[in-house]
matplotlib code that plots the C-alpha trace (Angstrom):
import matplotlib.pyplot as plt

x = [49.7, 53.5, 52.6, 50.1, 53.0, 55.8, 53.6, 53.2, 56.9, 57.6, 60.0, 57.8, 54.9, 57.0, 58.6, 54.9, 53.6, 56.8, 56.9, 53.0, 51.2, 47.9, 45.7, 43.1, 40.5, 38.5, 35.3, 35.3, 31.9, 30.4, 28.5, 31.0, 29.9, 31.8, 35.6, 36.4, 35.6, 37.3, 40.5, 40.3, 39.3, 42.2, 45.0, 43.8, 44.2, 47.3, 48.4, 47.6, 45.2, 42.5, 40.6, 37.4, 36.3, 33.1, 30.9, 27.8, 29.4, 29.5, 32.2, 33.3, 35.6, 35.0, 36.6, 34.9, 34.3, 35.5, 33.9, 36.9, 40.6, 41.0, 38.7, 41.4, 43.0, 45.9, 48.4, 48.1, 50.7, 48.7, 45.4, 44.2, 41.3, 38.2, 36.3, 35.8, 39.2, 37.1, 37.7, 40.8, 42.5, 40.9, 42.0, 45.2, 45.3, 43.7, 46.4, 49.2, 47.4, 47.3, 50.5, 50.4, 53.4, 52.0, 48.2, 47.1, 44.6, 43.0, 41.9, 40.6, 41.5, 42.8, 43.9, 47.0, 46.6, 45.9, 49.2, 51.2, 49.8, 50.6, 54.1, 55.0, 54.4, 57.0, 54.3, 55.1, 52.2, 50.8, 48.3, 45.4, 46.7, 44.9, 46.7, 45.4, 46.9, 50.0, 50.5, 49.5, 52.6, 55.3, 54.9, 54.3, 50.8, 49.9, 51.5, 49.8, 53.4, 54.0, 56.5, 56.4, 56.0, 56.0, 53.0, 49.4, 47.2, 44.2, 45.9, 48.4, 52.2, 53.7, 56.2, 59.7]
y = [156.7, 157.4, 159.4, 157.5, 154.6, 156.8, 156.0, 152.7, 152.1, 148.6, 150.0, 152.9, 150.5, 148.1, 150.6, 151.6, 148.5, 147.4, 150.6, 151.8, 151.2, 153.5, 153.6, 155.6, 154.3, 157.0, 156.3, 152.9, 150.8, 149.1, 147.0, 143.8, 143.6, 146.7, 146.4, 149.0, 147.0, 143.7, 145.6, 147.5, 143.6, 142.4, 144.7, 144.8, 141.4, 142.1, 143.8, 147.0, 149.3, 150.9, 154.4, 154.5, 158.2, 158.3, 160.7, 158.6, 155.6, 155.6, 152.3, 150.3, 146.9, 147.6, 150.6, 154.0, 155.6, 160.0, 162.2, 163.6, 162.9, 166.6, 165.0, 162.2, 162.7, 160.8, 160.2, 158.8, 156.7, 156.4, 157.5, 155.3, 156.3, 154.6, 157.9, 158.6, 160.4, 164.1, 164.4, 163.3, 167.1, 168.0, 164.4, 165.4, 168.4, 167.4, 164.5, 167.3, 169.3, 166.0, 165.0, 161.3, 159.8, 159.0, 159.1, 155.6, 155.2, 152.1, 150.5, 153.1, 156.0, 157.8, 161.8, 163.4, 166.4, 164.7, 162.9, 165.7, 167.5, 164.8, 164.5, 168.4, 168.2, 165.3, 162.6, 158.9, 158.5, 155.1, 155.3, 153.1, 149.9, 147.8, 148.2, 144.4, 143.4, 145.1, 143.4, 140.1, 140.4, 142.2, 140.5, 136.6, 135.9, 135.2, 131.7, 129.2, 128.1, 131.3, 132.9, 135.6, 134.5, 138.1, 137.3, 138.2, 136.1, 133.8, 131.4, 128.9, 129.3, 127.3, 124.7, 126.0]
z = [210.4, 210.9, 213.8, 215.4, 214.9, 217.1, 220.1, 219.9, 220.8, 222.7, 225.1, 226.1, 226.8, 228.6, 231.0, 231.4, 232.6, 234.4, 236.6, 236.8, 239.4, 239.9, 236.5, 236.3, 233.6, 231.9, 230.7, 232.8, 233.2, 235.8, 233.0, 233.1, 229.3, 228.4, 227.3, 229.7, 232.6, 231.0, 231.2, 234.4, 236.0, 234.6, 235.2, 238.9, 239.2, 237.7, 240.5, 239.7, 241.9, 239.4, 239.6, 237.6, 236.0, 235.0, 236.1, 235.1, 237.9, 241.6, 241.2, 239.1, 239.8, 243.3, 243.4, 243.9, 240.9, 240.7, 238.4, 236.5, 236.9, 239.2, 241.8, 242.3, 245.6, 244.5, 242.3, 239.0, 236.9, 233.9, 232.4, 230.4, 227.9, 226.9, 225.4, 221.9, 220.1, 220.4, 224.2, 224.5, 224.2, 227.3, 228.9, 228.4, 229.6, 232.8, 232.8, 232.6, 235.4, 237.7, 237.5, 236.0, 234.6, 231.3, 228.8, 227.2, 224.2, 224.1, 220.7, 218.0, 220.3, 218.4, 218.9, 217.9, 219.1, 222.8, 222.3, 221.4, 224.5, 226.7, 225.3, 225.1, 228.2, 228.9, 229.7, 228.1, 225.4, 223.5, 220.9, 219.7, 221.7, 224.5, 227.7, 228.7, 225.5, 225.8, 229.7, 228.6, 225.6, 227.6, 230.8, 229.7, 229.6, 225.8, 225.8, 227.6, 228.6, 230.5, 227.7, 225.6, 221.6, 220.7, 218.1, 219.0, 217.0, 217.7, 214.9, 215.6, 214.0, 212.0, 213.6, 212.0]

ax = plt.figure().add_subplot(projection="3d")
ax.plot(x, y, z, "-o")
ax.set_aspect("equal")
plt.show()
């Protein structure tokens, strides 16, 4: 768990967000029932422009859909991973090959070996967090008030 834990440092995932701009979602669904598709919605109207990669899509989000990160024409900021923890090695290898800035595993994606490819090979790497999640905390959108309470929880706090 320690190493899982050294990628899921705030500062890294809030100099992602702040200076990202092109994420492309791996494993994202044109089914508006599927997480994937919750988040790519979201971070593009977020202001973020999203590139879906799933061979099995033609587009997601509105967005044309590419069969594999290679077949991107352009660069990538982020990949961000919605594939089960066994195919995440080659993800990031392909991530290194492309050029993108940094590899995100959502929720229960969990690969160490993926992130220690990623990282050897100087990209920025979070583990096992959800990047809509993550935006909504670092950039002010969890309290209904617009500020960040730095707590994610669906219960109310306790009034000091």
């Amino acid at each position: 768990m320690a190493e899982i834990r050294k990628y899921q440092d705030a500062m890294v995932i809030s100099q992602i967000l702040h200076t990202a701009r092109t994420i492309a979602i791996v494993g994202l669904s044109s089914n508006v029932l599927r997480p994937s598709n919750f988040v790519g919605f979201y971070m593009q109207r977020h202001g973020y422009t999203i590139v879906p990669v799933n061979p099995n899509e033609r587009e997601a989000v509105g967005e044309k859909a590419y069969a594999s990160l290679s077949d991107i024409p352009f660069k990538i900021d982020v990949v961000d991973v919605f594939r089960a923890s066994q195919f995440v090695p080659a993800i990031a290898e392909e991530a290194v090959r492309i050029g993108a800035g940094a590899l995100w595993l959502q929720f229960g994606v969990i690969s160490p070996e993926g992130a220690r490819i990623a990282e050897q090979a100087g990209l920025k790497v979070v583990v096992d967090r959800c990047m809509k999640v993550e935006h909504a905390r670092h950039m002010g959108r969890m309290h209904w008030l617009g500020f960040n309470t730095g707590v994610v929880s669906s219960q109310r706090q306790p009034v000091a």
